[in-house]
Backbone as a printed PyTorch tensor [residue, N CA C, xyz], in Angstrom:
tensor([[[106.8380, 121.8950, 134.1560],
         [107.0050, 120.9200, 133.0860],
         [107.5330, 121.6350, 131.8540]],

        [[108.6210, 121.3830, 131.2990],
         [109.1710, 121.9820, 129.9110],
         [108.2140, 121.7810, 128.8640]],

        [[108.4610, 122.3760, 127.9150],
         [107.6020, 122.3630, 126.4450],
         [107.9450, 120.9650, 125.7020]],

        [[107.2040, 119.9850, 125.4600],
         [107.4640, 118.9530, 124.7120],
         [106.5920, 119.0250, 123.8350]],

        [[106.6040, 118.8850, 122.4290],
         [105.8100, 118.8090, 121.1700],
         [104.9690, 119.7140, 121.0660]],

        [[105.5770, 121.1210, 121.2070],
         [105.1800, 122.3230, 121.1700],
         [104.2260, 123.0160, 121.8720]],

        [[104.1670, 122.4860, 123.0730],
         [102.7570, 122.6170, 124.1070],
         [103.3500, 122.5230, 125.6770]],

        [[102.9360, 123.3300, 126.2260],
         [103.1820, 123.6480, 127.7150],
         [102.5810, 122.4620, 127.6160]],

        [[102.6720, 121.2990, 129.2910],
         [101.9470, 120.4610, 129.6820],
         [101.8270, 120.6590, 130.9670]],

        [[100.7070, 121.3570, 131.5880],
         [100.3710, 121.8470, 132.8460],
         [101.0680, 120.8900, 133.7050]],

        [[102.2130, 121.2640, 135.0270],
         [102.7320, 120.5070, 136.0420],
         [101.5960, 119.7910, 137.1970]],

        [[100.9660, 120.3710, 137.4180],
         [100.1280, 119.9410, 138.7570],
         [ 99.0660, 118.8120, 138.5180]],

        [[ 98.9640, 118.5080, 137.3160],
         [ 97.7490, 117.9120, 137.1000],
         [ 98.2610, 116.6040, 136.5670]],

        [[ 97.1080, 114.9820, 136.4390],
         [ 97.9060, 113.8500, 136.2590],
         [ 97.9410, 113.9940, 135.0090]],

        [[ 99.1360, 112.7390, 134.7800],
         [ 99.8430, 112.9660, 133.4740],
         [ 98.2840, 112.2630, 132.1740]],

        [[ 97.6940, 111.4910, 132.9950],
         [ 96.8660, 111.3620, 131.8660],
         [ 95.6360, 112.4140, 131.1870]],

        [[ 95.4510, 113.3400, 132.5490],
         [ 94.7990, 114.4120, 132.2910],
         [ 95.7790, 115.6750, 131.1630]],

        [[ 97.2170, 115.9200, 131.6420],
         [ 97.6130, 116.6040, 130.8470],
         [ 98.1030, 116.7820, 129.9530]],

        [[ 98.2430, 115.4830, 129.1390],
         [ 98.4330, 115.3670, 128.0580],
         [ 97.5870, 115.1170, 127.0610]],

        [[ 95.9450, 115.4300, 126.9930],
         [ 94.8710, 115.7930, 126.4080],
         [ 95.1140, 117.3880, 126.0660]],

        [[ 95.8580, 117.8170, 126.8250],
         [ 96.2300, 119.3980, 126.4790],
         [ 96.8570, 120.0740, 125.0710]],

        [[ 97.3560, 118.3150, 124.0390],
         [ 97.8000, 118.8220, 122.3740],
         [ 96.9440, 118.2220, 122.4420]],

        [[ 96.9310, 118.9210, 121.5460],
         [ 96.0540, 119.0680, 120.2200],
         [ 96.2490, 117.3010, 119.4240]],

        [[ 95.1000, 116.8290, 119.3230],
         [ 94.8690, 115.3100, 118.7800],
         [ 94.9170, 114.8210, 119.5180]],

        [[ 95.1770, 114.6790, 120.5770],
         [ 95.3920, 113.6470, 121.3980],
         [ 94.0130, 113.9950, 122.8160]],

        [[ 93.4460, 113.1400, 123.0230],
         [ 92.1550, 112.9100, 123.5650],
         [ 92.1510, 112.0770, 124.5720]],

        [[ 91.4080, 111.4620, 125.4240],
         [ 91.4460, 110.9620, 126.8730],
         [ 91.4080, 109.4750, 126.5920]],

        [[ 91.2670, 108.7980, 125.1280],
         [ 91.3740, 107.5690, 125.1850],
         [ 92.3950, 107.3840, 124.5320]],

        [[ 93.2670, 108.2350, 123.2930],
         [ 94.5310, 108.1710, 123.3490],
         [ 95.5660, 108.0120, 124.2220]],

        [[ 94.8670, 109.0930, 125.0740],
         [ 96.6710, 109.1810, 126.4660],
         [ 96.4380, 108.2150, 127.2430]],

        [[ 95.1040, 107.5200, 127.6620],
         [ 95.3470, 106.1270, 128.0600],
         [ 95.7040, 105.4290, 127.4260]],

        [[ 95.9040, 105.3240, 126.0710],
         [ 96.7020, 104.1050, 125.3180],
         [ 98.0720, 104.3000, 125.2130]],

        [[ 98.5200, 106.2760, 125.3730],
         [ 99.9620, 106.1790, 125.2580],
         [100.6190, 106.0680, 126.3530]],

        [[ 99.8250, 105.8020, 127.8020],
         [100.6350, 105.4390, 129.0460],
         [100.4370, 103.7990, 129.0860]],

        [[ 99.5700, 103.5660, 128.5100],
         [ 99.8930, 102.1380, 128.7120],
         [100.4950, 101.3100, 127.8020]],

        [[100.9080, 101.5970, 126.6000],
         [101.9590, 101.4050, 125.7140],
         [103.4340, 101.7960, 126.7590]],

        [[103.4490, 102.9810, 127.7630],
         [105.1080, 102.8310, 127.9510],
         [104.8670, 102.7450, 129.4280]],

        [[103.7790, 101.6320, 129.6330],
         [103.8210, 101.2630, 131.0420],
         [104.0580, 102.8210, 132.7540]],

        [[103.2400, 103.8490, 132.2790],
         [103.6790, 104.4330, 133.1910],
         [102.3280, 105.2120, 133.8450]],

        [[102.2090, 104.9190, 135.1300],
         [101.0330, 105.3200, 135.9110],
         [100.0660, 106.3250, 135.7060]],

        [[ 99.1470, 106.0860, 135.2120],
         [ 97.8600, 107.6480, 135.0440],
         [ 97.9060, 108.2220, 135.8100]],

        [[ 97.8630, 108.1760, 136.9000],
         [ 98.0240, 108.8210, 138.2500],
         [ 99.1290, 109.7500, 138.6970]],

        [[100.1850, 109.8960, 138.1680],
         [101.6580, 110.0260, 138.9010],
         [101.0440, 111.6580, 138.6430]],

        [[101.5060, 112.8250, 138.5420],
         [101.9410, 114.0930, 138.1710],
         [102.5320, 114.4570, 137.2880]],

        [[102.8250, 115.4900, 136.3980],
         [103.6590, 115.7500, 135.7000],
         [104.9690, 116.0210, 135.7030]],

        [[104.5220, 116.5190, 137.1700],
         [106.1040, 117.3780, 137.4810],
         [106.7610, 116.0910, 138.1530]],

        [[105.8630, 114.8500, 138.3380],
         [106.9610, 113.8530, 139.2110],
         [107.6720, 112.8730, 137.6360]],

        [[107.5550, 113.1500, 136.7990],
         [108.1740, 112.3850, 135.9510],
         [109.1820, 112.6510, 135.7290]],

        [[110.0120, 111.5920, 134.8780],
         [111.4570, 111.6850, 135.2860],
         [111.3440, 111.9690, 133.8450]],

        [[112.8070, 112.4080, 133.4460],
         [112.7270, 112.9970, 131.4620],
         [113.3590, 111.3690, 130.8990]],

        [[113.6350, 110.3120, 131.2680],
         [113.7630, 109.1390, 130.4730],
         [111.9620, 108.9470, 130.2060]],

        [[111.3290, 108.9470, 131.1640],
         [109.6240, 108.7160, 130.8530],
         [109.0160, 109.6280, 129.9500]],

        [[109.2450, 110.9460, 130.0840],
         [109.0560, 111.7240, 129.3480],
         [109.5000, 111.6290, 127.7510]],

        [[110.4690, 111.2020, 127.8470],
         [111.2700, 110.3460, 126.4540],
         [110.6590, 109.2130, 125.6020]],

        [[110.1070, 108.7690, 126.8100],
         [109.1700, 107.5010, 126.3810],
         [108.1170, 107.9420, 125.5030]],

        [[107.2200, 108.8790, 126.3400],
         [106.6070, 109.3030, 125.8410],
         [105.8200, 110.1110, 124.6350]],

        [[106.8240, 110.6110, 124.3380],
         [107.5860, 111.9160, 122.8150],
         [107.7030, 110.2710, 121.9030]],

        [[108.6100, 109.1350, 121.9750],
         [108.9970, 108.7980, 121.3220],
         [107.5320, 107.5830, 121.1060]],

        [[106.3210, 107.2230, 121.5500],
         [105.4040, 106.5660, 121.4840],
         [104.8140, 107.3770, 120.5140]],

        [[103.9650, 108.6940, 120.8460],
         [103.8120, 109.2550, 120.2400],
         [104.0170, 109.7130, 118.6430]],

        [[105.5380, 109.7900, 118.4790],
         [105.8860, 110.1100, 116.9430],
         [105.9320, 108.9250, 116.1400]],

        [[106.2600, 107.5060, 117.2330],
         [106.4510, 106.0620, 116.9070],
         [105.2360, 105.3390, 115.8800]],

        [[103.8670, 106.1950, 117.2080],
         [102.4400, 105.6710, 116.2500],
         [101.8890, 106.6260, 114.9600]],

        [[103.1450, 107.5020, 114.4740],
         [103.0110, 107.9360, 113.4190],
         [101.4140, 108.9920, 114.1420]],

        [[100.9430, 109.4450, 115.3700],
         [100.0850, 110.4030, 115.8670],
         [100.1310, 111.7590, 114.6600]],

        [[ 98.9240, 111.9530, 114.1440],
         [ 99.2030, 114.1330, 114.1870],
         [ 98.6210, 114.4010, 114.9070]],

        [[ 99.3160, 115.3930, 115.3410],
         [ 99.1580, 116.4480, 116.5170],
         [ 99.6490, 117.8570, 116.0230]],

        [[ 98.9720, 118.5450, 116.2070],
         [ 99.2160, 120.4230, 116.5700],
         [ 99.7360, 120.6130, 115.4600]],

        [[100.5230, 121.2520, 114.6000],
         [100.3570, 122.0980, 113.6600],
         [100.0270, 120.8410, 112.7710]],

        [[100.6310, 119.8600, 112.2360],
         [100.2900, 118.3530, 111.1560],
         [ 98.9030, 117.9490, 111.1560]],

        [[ 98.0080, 118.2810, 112.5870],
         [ 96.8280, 118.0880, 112.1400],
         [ 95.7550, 119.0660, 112.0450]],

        [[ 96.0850, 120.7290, 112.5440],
         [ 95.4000, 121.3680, 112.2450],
         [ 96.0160, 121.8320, 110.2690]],

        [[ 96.8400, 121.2260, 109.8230],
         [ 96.8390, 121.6080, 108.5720],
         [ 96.4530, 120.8610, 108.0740]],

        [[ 96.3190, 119.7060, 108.2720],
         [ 95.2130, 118.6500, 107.6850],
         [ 94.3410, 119.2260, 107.3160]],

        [[ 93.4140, 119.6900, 108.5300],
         [ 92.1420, 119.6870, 108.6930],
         [ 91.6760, 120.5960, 107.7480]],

        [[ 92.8990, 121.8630, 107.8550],
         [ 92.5490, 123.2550, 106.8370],
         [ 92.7040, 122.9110, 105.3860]],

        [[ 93.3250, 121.6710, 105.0450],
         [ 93.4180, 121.2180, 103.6460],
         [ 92.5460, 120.5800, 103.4990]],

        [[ 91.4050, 119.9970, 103.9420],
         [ 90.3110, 118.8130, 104.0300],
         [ 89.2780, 119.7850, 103.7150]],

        [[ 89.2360, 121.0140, 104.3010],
         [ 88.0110, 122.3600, 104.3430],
         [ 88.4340, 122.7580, 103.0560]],

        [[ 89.4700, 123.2950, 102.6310],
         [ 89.5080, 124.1100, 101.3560],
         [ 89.2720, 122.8870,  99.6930]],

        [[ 89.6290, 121.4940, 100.6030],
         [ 89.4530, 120.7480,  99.5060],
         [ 87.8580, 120.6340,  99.1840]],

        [[ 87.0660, 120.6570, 100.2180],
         [ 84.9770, 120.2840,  99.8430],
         [ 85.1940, 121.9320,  99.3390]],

        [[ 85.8220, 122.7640, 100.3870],
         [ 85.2250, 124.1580,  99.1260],
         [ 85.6800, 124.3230,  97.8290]],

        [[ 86.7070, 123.5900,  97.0600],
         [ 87.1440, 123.5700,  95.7760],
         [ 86.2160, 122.7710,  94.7420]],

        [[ 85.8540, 121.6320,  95.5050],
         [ 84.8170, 120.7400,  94.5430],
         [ 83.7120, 121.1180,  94.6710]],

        [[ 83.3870, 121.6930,  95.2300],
         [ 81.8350, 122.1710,  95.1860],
         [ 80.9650, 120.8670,  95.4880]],

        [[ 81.3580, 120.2260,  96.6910],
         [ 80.7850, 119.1620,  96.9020],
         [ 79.3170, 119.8310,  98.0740]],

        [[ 78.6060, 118.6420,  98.4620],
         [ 77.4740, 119.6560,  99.3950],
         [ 77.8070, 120.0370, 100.1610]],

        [[ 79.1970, 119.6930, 101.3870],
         [ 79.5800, 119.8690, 102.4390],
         [ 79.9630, 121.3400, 102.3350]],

        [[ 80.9790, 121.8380, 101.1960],
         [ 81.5410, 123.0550, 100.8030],
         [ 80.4300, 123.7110, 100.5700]],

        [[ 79.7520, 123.5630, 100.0140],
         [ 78.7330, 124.5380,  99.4970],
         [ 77.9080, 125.0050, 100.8430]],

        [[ 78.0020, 124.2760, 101.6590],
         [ 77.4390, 124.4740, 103.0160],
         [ 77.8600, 125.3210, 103.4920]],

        [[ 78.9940, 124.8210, 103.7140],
         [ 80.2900, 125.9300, 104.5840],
         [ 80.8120, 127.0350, 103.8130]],

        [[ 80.5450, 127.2410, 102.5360],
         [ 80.6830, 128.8110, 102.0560],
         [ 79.6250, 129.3280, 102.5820]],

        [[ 78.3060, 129.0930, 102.2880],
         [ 76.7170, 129.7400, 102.4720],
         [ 76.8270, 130.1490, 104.3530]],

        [[ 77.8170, 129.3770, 105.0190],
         [ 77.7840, 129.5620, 106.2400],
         [ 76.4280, 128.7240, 107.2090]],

        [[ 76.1190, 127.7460, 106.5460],
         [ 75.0700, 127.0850, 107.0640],
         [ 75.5740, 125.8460, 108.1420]],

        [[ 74.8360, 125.5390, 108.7980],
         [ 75.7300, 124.1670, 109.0830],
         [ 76.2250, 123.3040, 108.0810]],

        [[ 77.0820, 122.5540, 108.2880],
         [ 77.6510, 121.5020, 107.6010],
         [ 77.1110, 119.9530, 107.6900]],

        [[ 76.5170, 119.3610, 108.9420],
         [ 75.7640, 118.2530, 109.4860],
         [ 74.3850, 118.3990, 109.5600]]])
């Protein structure tokens, strides 16, 4: 399987399993993004054709998704923002305590 949206997507395994493999995207997402472009949970990776694969890339960027670097920089701007305010969460996570 070629690199699509910056992530190997393991060949052997079904497409709904391997596309939990980026980053944001989770097992009730990729059932919503195969059934948005109508295409079998079941099939393989390596049996897809690159118009489906197309489909797919383009559902994805369509539902405005972050994924892989857009949402791990989120996340790192969300952390440095509680440690700037000195809110309790930050103050947590400097002290190294849990956060929850």
């Amino acid at each position: 399987m070629p690199r699509r949206l910056g992530v190997e997507i393991p060949a052997d395994k079904r497409i709904e399993a391997s596309l939990t493999y980026i980053y944001g995207i989770g097992p009730s997402t990729a059932k919503r993004v195969l059934e948005q472009t109508n295409i079998d949970p079941n099939l393989r990776a390596k049996e897809l054709s690159p118009h489906q694969i197309n489909e797919i890339i383009q559902t994805i960027t369509g539902n405005k998704m972050l994924i892989e670097g857009d949402l791990r920089r989120e996340h790192l701007s969300t952390l440095r923002h509680t440690l700037a305010i000195n809110c309790y969460l930050g103050i947590r996570r400097r002290r190294g305590q849990t956060a929850r």
